[in-house]
VOMAR-731215 format. One line per field, with one value per residue (C-alpha): chain; residue number from 0; x, y, z. Coordinates in nm, 2 decimals. Last residue first. Example, Ala and Ser with C-alpha at 12.3 -4.5 7.8 and 13.67 -1.06 7.14 Angstrom:
% VOMAR-731215
ch: c(A; A)
i: c(1; 0)
east: c(1.37; 1.23)
north: c(-0.11; -0.45)
up: c(0.71; 0.78)
% end
This chain:
% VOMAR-731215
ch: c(A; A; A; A; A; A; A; A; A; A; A; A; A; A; A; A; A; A; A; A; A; A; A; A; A; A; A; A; A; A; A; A; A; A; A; A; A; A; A; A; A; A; A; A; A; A; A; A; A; A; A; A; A; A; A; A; A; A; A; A; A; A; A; A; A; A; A; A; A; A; A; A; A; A; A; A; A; A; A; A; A; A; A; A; A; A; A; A; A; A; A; A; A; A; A; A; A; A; A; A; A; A; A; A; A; A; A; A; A; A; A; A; A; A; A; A; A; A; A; A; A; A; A; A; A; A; A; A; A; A; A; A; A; A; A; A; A; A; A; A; A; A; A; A; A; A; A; A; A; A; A; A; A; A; A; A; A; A; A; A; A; A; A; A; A; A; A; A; A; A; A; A; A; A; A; A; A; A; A; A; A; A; A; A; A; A; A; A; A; A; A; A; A; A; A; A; A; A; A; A; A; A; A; A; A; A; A; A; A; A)
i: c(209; 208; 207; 206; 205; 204; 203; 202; 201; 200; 199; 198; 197; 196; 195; 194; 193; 192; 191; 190; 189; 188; 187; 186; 185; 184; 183; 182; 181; 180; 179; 178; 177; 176; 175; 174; 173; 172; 171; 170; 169; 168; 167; 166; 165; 164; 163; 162; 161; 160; 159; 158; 157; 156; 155; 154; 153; 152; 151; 150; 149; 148; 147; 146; 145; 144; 143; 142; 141; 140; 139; 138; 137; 136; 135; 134; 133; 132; 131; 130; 129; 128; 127; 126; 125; 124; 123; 122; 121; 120; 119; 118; 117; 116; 115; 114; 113; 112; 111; 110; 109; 108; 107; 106; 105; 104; 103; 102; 101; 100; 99; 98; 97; 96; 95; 94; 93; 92; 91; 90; 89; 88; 87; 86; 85; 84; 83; 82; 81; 80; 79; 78; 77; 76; 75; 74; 73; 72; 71; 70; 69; 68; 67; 66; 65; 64; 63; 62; 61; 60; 59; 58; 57; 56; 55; 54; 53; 52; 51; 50; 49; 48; 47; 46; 45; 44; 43; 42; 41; 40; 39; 38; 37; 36; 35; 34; 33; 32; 31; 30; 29; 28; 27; 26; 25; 24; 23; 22; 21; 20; 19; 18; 17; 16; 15; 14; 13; 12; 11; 10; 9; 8; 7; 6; 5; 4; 3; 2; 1; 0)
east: c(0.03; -0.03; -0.39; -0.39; -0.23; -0.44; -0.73; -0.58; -0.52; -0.90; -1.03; -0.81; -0.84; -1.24; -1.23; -1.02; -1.29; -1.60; -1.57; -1.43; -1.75; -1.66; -1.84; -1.53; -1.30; -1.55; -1.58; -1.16; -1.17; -1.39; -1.18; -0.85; -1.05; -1.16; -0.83; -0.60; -0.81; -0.87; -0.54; -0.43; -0.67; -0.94; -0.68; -0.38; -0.58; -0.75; -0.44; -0.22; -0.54; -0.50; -0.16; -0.18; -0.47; -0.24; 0.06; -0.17; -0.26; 0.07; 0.14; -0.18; -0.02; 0.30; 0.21; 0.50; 0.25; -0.04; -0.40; -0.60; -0.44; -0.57; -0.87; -0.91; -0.74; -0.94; -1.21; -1.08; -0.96; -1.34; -1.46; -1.21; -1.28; -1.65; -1.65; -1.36; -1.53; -1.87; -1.78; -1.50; -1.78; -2.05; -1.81; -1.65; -2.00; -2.08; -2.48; -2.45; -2.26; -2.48; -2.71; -2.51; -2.16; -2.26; -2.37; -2.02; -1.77; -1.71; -1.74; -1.67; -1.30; -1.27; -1.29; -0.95; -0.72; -0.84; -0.83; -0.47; -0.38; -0.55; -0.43; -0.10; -0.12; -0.19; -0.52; -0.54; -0.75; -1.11; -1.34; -1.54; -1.42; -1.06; -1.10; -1.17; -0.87; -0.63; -0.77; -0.96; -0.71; -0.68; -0.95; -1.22; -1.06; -1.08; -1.48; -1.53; -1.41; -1.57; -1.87; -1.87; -1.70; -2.04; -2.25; -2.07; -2.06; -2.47; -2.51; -2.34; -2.52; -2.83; -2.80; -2.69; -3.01; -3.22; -3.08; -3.16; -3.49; -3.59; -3.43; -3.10; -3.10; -3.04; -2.79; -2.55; -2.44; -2.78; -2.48; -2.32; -2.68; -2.78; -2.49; -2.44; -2.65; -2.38; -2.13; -2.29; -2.35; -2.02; -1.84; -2.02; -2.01; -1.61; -1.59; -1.76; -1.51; -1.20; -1.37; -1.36; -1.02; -0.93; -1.09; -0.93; -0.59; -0.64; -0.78; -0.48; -0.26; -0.05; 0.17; 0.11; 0.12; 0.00)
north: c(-1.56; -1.94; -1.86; -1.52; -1.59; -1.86; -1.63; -1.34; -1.70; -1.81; -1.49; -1.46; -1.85; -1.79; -1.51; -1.63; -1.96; -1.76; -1.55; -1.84; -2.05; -2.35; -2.61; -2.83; -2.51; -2.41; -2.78; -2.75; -2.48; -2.65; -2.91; -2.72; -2.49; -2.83; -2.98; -2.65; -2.61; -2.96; -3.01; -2.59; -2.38; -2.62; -2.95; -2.74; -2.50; -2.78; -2.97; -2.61; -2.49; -2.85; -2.84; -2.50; -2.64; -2.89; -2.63; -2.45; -2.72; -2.79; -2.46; -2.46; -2.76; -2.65; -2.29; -1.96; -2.06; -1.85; -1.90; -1.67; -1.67; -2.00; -1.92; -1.67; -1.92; -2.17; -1.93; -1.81; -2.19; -2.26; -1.97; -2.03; -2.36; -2.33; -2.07; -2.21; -2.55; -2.43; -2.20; -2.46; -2.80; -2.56; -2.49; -2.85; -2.99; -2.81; -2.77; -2.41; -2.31; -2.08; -1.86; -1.93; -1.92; -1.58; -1.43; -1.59; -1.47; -1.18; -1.06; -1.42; -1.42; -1.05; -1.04; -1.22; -1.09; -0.75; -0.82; -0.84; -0.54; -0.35; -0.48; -0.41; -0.08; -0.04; 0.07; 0.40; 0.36; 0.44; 0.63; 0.77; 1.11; 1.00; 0.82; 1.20; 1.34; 1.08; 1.09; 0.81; 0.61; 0.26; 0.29; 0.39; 0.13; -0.16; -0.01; -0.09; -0.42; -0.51; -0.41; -0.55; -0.92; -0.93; -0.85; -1.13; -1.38; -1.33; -1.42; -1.73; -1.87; -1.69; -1.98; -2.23; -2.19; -2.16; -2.50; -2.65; -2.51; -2.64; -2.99; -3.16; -3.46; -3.26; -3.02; -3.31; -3.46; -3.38; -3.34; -3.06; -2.88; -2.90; -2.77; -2.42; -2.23; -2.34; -2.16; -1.81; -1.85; -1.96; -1.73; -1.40; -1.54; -1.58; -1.26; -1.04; -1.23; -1.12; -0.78; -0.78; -0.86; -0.59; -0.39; -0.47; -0.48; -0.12; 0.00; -0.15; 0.02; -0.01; 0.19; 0.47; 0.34; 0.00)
up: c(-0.96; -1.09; -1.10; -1.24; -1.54; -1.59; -1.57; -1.82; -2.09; -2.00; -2.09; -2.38; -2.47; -2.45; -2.69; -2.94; -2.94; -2.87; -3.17; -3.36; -3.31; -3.59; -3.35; -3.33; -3.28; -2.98; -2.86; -2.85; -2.69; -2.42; -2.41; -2.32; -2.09; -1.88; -1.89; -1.78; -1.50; -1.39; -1.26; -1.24; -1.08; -0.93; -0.83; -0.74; -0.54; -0.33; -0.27; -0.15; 0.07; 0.24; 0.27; 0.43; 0.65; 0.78; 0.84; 1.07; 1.29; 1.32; 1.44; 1.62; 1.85; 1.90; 1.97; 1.86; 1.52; 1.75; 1.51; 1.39; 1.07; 1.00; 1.03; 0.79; 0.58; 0.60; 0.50; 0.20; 0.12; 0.13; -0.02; -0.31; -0.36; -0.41; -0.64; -0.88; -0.81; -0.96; -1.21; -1.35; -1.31; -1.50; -1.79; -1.84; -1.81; -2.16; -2.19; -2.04; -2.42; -2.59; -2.36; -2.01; -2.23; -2.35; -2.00; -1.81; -2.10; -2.04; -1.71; -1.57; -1.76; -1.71; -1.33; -1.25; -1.45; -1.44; -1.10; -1.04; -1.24; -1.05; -0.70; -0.86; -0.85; -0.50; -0.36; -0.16; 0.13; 0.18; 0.44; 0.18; 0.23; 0.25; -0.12; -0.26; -0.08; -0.17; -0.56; -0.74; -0.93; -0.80; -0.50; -0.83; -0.98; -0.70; -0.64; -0.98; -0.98; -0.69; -0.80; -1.15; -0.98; -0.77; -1.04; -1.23; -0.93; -0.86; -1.26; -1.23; -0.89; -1.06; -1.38; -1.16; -0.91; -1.27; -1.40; -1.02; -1.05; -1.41; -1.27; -1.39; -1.64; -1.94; -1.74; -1.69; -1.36; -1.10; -0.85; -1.04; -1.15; -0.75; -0.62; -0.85; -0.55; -0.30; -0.55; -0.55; -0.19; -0.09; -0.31; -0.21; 0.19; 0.12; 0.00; 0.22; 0.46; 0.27; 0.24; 0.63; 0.66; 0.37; 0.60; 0.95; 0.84; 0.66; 0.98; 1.19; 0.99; 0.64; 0.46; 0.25; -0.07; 0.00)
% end
C-alpha cells in the first residue's frame, strides 16, 4: 500500500475477505444441485435456474468489486478519504483484471450458448467453491499462535490443504476443462467464442499461478 498499512487497513481488507467468502459460498452453493444432478439434461428447471443466478450473482459481484478496485486505484487521496477508503496499489489492479474479465465476459454468453458443456458448470462451480473454502481456512488459520506446537501444526495442515484444493481447481482440472472447451469451440466453428475464450482463460491462468 502506498502509504503503509494500519490497523484499519488490516481490519478492512479482513472484512472484504469475509464479504468474500459469503459471495463465493452463496454463488457456489446455488451451482450444487446442476453438479450433482451430472448433466444439465438430467437436472431440474430449478436447479438449471439456481446455476444460472449462482453465475449471474458472481458477475454482479466481480462489476462491484471491480469498480470499487478502480475507483480505489485512481480516485484521488482526498476524494477516497471522504469515503473512508484507502489508496489501492497498483497491482491490486492489475490483479483483477485478470480475474474479473473471464466471468465478465464470458459468463452471459456461455449461459445462452454453451451451459450444456460440463466442463463450464464444473470450473464455475469449483472455482466458487474452492475459493470460499480456502478463504475461510485461511481466515482461520491466521487466527492462530504458530510460537504454539499444536496450532502450528494445525496451521501447516490447513496450508496443505489450501495447497491440494488450489492445485486440483486452478491448475489439474483447470488446464483440462478450458483445453476441451476450446476444443468444442473449434469443433463447432464459433471463432468469436474460441479467441475469446483463450483470452479470458489465458488473463485467468495468469492469475492462477500468480
Amino acid at each position: 500500500f502506498p502509504d503503509g498499512t494500519s490497523d484499519a487497513i488490516v481490519l478492512d481488507l479482513w472484512s472484504a475477505v469475509n464479504a468474500h467468502v459469503v459471495i463465493h459460498f452463496v454463488c457456489g452453493g446455488l451451482m450444487i444441485p446442476v453438479i450433482r444432478a451430472g448433466t444439465w439434461a438430467a437436472a431440474t428447471p430449478f436447479a438449471r435456474n439456481a446455476f444460472i443466478l449462482g453465475t449471474l450473482c458472481d458477475v454482479g459481484f466481480d462489476l462491484y468489486h471491480g469498480c470499487r478496485v478502480a475507483t480505489a486505484t485512481f480516485a484521488s487521496r482526498d476524494f477516497l478519504g471522504r469515503l473512508g477508503w484507502e489508496k489501492n496499489p497498483a497491482a491490486m489492479m492489475v490483479l483483477t483484471i485478470l480475474h474479473h474479465t473471464l466471468s465478465v465476459s464470458m459468463v452471459v454468453p456461455m449461459n445462452h450458448s454453451y451451459v450444456e458443456l460440463d466442463d463450464y458448470r464444473f470450473i464455475c462451480f469449483s472455482l466458487l467453491f474452492a475459493a470460499a473454502v480456502c478463504f475461510s481456512l485461511n481466515s482461520y488459520k491466521m487466527t492462530l499462535d504458530v510460537t504454539v506446537r499444536a496450532d502450528f501444526m494445525v496451521f501447516k495442515v490447513i496450508t496443505v490443504v489450501q495447497l491440494a484444493i488450489i492445485f486440483y481447481t486452478r491448475i489439474w482440472n483447470w488446464f483440462q476443462a478450458v483445453y476441451r472447451i476450446c476444443i468444442s469451440f473449434n469443433a463447432a466453428g464459433d471463432f468469436a467464442f474460441y479467441r475469446g475464450g483463450l483470452v479470458c482463460a489465458g488473463f485467468m491462468t495468469v492469475f492462477n499461478l500468480a
